[in-house]
C-alpha beads as a LAMMPS data file, in Angstrom:
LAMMPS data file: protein, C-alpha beads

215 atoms
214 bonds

1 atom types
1 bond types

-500.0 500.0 xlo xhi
-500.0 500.0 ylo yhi
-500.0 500.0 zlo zhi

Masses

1 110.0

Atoms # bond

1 1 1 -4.853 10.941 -15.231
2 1 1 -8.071 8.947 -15.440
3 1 1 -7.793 5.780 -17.679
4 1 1 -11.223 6.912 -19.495
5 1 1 -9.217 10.260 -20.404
6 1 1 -6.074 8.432 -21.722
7 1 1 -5.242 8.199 -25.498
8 1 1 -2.560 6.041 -26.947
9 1 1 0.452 8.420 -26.714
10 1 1 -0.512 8.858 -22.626
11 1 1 -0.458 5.394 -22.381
12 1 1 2.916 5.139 -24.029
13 1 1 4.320 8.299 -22.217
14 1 1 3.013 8.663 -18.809
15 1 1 5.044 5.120 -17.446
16 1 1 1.986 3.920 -15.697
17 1 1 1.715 1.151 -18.144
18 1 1 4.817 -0.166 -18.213
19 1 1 4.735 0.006 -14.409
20 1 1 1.372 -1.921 -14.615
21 1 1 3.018 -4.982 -16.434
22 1 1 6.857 -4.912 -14.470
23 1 1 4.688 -5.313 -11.248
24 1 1 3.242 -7.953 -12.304
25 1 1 6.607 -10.049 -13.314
26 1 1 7.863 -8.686 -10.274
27 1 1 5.674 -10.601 -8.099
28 1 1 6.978 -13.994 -9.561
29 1 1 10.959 -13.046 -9.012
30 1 1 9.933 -11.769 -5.467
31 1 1 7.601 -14.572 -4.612
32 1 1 10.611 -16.663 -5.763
33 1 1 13.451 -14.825 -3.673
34 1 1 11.377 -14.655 -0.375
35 1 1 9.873 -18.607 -0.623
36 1 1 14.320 -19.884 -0.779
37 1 1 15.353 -17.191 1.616
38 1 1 12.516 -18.217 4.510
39 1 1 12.756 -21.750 4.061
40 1 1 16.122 -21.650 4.301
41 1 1 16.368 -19.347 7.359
42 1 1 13.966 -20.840 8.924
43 1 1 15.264 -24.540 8.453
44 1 1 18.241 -23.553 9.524
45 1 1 17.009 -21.516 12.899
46 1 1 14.881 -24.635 13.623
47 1 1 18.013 -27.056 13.038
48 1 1 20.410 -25.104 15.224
49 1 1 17.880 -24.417 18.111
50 1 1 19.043 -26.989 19.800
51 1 1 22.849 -26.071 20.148
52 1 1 21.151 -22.431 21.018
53 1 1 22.866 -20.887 18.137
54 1 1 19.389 -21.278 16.284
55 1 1 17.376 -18.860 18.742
56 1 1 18.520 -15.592 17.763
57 1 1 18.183 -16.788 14.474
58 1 1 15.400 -17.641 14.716
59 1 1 14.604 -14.136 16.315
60 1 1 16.368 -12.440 13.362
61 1 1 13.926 -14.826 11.019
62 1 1 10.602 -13.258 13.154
63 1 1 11.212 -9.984 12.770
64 1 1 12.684 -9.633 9.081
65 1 1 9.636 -11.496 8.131
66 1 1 7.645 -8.735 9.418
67 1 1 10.176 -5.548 7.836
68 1 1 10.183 -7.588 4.439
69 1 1 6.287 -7.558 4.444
70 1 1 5.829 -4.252 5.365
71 1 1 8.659 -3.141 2.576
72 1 1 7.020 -5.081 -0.311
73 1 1 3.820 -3.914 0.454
74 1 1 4.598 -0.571 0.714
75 1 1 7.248 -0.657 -2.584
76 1 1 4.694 -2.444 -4.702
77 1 1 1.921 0.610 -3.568
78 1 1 4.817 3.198 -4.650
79 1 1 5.263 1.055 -8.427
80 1 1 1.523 1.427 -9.251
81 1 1 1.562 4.685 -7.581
82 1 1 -1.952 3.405 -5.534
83 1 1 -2.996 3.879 -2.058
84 1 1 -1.327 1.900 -0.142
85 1 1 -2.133 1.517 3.796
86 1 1 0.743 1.398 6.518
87 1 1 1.222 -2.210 7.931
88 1 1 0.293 -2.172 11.421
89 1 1 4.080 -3.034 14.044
90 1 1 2.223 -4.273 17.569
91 1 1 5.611 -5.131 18.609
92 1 1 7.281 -2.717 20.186
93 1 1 11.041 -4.709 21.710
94 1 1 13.257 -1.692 22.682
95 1 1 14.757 -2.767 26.628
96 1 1 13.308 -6.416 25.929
97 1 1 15.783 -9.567 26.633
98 1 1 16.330 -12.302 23.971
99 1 1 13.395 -14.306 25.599
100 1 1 10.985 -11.760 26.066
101 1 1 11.546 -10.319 21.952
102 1 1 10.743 -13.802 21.147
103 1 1 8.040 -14.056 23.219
104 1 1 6.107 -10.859 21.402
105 1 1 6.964 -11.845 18.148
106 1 1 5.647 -15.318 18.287
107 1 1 2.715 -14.098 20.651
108 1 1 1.871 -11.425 17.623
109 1 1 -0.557 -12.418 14.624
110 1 1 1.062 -9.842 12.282
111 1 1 4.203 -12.083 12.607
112 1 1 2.347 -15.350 11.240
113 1 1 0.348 -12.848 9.089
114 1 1 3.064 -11.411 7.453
115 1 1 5.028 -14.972 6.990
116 1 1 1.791 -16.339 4.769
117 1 1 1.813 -12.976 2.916
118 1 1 5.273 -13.836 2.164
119 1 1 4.998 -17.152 1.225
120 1 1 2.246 -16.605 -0.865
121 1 1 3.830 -14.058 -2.848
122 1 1 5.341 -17.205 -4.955
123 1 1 1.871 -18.545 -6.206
124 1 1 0.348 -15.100 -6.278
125 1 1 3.408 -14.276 -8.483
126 1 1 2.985 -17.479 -10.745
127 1 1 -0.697 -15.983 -11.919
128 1 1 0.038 -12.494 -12.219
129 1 1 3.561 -13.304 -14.346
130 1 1 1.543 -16.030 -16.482
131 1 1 -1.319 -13.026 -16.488
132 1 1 1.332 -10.249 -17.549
133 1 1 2.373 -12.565 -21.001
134 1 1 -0.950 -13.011 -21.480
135 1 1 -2.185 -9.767 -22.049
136 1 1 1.295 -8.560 -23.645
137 1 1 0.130 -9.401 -27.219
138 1 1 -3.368 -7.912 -26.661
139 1 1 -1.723 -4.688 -25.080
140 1 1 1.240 -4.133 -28.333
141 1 1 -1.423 -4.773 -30.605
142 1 1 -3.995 -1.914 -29.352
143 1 1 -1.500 0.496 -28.142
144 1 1 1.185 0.095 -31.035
145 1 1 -0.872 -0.949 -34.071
146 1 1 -4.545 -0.368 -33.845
147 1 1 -4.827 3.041 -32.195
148 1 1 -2.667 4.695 -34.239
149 1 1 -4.198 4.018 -37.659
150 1 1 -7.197 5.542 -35.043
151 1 1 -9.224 2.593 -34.405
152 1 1 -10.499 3.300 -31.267
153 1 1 -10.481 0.457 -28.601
154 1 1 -10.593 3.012 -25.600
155 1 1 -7.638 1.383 -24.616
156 1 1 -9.532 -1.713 -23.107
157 1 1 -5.884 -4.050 -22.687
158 1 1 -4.315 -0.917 -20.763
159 1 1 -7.227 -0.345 -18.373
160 1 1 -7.182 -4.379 -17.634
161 1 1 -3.578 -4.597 -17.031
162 1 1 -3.978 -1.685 -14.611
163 1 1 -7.092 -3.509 -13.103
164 1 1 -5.107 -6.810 -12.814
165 1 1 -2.177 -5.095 -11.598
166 1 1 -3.905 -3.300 -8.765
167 1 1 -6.252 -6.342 -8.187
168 1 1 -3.041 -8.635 -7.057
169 1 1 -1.516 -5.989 -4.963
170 1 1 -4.864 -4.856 -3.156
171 1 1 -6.079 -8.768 -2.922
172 1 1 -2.447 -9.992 -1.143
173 1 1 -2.558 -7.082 1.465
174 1 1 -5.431 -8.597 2.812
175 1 1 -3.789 -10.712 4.272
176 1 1 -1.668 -7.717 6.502
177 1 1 -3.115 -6.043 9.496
178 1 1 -3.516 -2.313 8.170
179 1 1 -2.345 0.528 11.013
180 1 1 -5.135 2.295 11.951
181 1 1 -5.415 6.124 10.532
182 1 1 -5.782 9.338 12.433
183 1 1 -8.348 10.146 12.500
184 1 1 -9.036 13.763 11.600
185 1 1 -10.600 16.125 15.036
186 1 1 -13.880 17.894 13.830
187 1 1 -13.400 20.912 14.879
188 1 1 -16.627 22.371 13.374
189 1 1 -18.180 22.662 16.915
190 1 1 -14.864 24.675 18.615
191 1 1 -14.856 27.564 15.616
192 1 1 -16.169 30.616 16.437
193 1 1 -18.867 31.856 13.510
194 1 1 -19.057 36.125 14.022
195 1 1 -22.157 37.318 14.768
196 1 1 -23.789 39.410 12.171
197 1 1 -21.860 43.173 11.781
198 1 1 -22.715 45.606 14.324
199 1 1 -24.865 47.894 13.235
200 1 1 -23.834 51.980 14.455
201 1 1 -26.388 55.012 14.810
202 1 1 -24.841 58.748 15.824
203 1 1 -26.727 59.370 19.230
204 1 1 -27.884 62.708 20.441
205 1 1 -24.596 63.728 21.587
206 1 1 -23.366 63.454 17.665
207 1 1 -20.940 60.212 18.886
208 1 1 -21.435 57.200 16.675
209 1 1 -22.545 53.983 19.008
210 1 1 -23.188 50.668 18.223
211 1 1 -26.835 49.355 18.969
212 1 1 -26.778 46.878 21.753
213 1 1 -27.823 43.095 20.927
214 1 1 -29.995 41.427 23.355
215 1 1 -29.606 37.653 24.022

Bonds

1 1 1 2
2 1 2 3
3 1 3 4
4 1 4 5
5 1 5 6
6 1 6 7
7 1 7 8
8 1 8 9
9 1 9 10
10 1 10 11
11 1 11 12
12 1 12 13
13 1 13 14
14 1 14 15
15 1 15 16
16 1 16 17
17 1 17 18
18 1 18 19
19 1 19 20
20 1 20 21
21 1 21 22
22 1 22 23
23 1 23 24
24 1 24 25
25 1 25 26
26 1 26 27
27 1 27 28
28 1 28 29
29 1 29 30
30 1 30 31
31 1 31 32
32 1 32 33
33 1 33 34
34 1 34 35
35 1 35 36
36 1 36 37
37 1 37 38
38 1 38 39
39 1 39 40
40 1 40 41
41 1 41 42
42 1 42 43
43 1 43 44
44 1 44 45
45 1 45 46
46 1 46 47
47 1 47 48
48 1 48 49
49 1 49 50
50 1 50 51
51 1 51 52
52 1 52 53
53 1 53 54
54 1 54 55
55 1 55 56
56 1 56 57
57 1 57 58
58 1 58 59
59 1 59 60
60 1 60 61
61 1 61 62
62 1 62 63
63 1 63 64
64 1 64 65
65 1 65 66
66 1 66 67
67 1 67 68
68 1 68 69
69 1 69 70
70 1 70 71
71 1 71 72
72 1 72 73
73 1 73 74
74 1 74 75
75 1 75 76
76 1 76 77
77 1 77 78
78 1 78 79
79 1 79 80
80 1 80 81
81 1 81 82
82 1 82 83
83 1 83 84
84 1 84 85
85 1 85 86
86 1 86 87
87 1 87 88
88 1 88 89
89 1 89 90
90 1 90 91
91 1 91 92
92 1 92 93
93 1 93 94
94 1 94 95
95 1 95 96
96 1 96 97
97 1 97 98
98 1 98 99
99 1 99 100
100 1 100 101
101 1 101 102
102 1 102 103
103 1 103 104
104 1 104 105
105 1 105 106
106 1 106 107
107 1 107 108
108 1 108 109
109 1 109 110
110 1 110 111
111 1 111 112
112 1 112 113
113 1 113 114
114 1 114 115
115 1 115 116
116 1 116 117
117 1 117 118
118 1 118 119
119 1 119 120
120 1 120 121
121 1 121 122
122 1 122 123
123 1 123 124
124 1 124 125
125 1 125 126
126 1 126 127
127 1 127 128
128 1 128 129
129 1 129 130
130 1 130 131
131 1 131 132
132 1 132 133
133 1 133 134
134 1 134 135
135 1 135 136
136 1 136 137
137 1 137 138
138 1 138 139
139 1 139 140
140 1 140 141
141 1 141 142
142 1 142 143
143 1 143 144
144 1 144 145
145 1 145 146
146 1 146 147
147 1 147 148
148 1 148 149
149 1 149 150
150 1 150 151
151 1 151 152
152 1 152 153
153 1 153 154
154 1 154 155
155 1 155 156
156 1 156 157
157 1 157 158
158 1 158 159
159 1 159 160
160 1 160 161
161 1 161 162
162 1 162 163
163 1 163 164
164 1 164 165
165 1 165 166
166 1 166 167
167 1 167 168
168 1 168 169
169 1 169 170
170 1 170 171
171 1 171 172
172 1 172 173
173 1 173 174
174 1 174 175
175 1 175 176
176 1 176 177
177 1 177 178
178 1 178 179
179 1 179 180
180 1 180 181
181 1 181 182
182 1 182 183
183 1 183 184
184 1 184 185
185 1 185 186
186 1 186 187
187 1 187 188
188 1 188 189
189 1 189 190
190 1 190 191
191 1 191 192
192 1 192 193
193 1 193 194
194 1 194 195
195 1 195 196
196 1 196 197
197 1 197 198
198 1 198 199
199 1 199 200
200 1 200 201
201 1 201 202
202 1 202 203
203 1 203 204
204 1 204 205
205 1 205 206
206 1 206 207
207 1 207 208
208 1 208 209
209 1 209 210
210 1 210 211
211 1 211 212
212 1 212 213
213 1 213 214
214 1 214 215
């Protein structure tokens, strides 16, 4: 339903609200969980490369980097029920050795790409969670108080969460390579378009015939 549509029992009904603000504090505890699990995983790959325990760590560290990327970016489209484009995988491992799956995913910028989208999610999440208590107040006070004794804001606090909300997702996936989309085949030029009816006369035998088009 368009925003410019919504009255204050949609807002309160239709979840998209509430969706709105959760994504927003969800950011933060995310931002939080991946910045301790990478640092960790990834001091500890580093620390332990030399005993050679640390390199298929440090593979496992490369390529759940990428999968956790892809995941939040497509679970965060699915919360504010947006558009969300597919995160491009250039790596394609299956019948690759140890060193050679290493190789690709340090040789691939959506690896490094996908690390700094991760790692940003902490500061990212910092603004939109001090962002989301911000606009709390504003948002009980037109939704729950002021528009219904009617005084009509045209729910101005619900279409800025929303805008805020979207902003942060749409403004982190920059940072992800986007797979490319099929493209859809015109095939305006291979339909056949029928001619114009056939026009029939009866002929002097009394048989109906069809009059003959000339090209």
């Amino acid at each position: 339903m368009n925003d410019h549509t919504k009255n204050w029992l949609d807002a309160l009904s239709d979840g998209q609200m509430f969706r709105d603000w959760f994504s927003l504090i969800a950011h933060f505890f995310l931002g939080m969980a991946y910045f301790s699990f990478l640092i960790a995983g990834f001091a500890a790959a580093l620390g332990l490369s030399l005993v050679l325990v640390g390199i298929p760590l440090l593979l496992f560290m490369l390529a759940t980097t990428r999968v956790l990327a892809r995941l939040d970016r497509q679970v965060m489209g699915a919360l504010l029920d947006t558009p969300t484009a597919q995160v491009a995988n250039n790596v394609d491992a299956r019948g690759a050795n140890l060193g050679e799956r290493l190789g690709m995913y340090l040789g691939s910028a959506a690896t490094w790409r996908s690390l700094i989208y991760l790692l940003l999610k902490l500061p990212l999440g910092m603004m939109s969670f001090t962002a989301a208590w911000l606009i709390l107040p504003l948002l009980a006070l037109e939704v729950l108080i002021l528009a219904p004794l009617t005084i009509d804001m045209r729910l101005i606090t619900v279409r800025l969460l929303h805008w805020v909300a979207v902003g942060t997702h749409r403004f982190s996936g920059v940072l992800l390579p986007a797979a490319p989309g099929k493209r859809k085949r015109d095939t305006s030029r291979l339909e056949t378009h029928d001619e114009a009816e056939p026009r029939y006369f009866i002929d002097e035998d009394g048989e109906i015939a069809a009059y003959k088009r000339f090209s």
